[in-house]
C-alpha positions in Angstrom: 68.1 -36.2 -3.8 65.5 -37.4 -6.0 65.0 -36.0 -9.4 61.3 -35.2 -10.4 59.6 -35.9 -13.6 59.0 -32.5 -15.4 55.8 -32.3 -17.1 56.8 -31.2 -20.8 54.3 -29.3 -22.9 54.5 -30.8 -26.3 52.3 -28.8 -29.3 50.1 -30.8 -31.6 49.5 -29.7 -35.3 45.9 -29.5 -36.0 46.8 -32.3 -38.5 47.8 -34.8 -36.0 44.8 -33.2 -33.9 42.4 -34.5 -36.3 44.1 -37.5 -37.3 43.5 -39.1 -34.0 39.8 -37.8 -33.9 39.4 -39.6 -37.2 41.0 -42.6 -35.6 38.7 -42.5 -32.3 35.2 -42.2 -34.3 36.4 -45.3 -36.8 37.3 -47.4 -33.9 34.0 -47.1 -32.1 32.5 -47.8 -35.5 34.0 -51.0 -36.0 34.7 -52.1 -32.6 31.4 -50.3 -30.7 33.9 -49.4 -28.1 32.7 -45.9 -26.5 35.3 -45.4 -23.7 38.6 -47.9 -24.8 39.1 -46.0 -28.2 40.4 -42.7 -27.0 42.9 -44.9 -24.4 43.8 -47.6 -27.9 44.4 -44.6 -30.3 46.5 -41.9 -27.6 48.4 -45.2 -26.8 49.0 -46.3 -30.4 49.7 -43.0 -31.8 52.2 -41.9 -28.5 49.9 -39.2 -27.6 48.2 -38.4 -24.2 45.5 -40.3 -23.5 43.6 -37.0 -22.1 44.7 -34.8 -24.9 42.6 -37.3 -27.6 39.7 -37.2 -25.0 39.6 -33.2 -25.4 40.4 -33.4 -29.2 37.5 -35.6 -29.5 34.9 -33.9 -27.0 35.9 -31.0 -28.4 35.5 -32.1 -32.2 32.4 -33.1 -31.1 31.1 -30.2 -29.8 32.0 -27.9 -32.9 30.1 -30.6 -34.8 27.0 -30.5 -32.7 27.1 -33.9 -31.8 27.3 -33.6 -27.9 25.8 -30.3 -25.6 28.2 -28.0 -24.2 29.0 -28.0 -19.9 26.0 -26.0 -19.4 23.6 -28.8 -20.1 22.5 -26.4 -23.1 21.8 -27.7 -26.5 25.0 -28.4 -29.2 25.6 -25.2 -31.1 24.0 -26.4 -34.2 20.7 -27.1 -32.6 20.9 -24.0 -30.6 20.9 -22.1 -33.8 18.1 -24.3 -35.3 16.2 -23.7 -31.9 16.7 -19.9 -32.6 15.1 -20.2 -36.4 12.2 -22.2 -35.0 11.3 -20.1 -32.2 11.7 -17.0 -34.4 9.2 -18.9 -37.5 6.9 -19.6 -34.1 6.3 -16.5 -33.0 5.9 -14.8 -36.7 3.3 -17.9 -36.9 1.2 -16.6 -34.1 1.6 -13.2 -35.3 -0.3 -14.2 -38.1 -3.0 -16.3 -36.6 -3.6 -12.9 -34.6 -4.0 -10.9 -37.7 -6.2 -13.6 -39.1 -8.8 -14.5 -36.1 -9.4 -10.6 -36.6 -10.4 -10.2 -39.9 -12.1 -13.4 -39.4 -14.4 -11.5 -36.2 -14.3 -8.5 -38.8 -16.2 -10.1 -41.8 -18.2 -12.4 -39.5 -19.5 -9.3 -38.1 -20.1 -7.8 -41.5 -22.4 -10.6 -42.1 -24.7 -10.3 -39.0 -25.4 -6.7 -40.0 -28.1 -5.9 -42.2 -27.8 -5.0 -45.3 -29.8 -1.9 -47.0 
C-alpha cells in the first residue's frame, strides 16, 4: 500500500507576499532574466514556484503594468481611457456649439444692414 503525497495548503502573510514580488522585479533588473526569476526566488525563499508567479502577475496587474485575461487594458489605463473619452466627447460638444455661432454671425454679415 503506497502512501500518497498530500497536497498541504500553507497561508502566506501579505508580508512574505510582497517580499518575493520585490525579490522577482530586482532580479530581472539586474540579471534581465524575465522567466528564471520567479523559479530562482520561489526556490530560494522555499516557496512555490507558481504561488510567486501569481503574486507577481497579480502585483502587476493592480499596478497597471500588464492587461487583465480579457485582452482589455490594465486598470489604470482603463481609467485614464475613461477620462479621455469623456474630455473627447465634451470637446466635440463644443466644436458643435461653436461651428453654430460661427454660421450664425457669418450669416449676420451677409445681411444688409439698414
Amino acid at each position: 500500500m503506497s502512501k500518497s503525497k498530500s497536497k498541504r495548503s500553507r497561508r502566506y502573510s501579505s508580508e512574505q507576499k510582497e517580499h518575493a514580488v520585490r525579490l522577482v522585479r530586482l532580479r530581472r533588473v539586474e540579471t534581465g532574466e524575465g522567466f528564471g526569476s520567479v523559479k530562482a526566488v520561489g526556490e530560494q525563499l522555499g516557496f512555490g514556484i507558481e504561488s510567486v508567479r501569481k503574486w507577481v502577475h497579480d502585483a502587476d496587474l493592480a499596478e497597471g503594468l500588464v492587461a487583465g485575461k480579457d485582452g482589455g487594458a490594465a486598470p489604470a489605463d482603463e481609467a485614464r481611457i475613461r477620462e479621455l473619452e469623456q474630455e473627447v466627447k465634451e470637446l466635440r460638444r463644443v466644436n458643435g456649439i461653436l461651428r453654430t455661432s460661427a454660421s450664425f454671425f457669418a450669416a449676420e454679415l451677409d445681411r444688409p444692414h439698414r
